[in-house]
C-alpha positions, -999 to +999 in steps of 0.1 A: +551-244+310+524-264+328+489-260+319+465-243+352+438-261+367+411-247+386+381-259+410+355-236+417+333-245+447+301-231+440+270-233+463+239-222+462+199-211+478+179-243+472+154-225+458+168-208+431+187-238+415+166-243+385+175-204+372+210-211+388+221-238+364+204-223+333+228-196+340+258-218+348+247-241+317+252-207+297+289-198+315+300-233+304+293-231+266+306-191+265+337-202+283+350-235+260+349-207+233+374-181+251+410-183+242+431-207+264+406-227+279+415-261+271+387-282+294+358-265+316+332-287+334+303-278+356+293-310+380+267-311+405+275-330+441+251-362+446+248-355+474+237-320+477+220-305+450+228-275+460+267-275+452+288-272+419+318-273+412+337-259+378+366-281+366+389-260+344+422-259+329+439-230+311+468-228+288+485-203+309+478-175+340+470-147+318+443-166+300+429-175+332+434-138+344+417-130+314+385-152+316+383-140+355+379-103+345+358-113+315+323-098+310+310-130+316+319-136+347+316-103+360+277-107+346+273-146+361+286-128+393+264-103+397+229-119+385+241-147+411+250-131+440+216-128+455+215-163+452+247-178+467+248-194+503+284-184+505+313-170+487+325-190+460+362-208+469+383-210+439+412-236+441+443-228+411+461-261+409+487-280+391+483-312+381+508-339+396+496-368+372 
């Protein structure tokens, strides 16, 4: 079975970007530690400081499922929301190469 991939486009009020990647900073070093996750990497756009994008990959669905109902997110959601300019768009891939 193939491994899942996942981008999460993540954008965000200009002015709240310095308590905005403290907290995404926090989501990345709780999440390498949750069973499954085999790569997760927060980036930042060059071009627009106010977009990032999570680059994961999970052993399997149910991990994934798992991390997506997690405490952690649940909490990143909710202390965020006020601060997001849109939704968030998550992309579940599969790698071709």
């Amino acid at each position: 079975m193939s491994t899942i991939h996942v981008v999460a486009d993540l954008r965000f009020k200009e002015e709240n970007l310095e308590e905005v990647i403290s907290l995404l900073k926090k989501m990345v070093i709780d999440t390498k530690k949750e069973k499954g996750c085999l790569n997760y990497e927060l980036v930042q756009d060059f071009n627009d400081k106010k977009v990032f994008y999570t680059i994961e990959e999970w052993e399997s669905q149910e991990d994934l499922s798992v991390h997506l109902n997690s405490d952690g997110v649940k909490n990143l959601m909710s202390t965020a929301a006020p601060f997001f300019l849109q939704e968030p768009e998550i992309h579940q891939c599969s790698k071709l190469s």
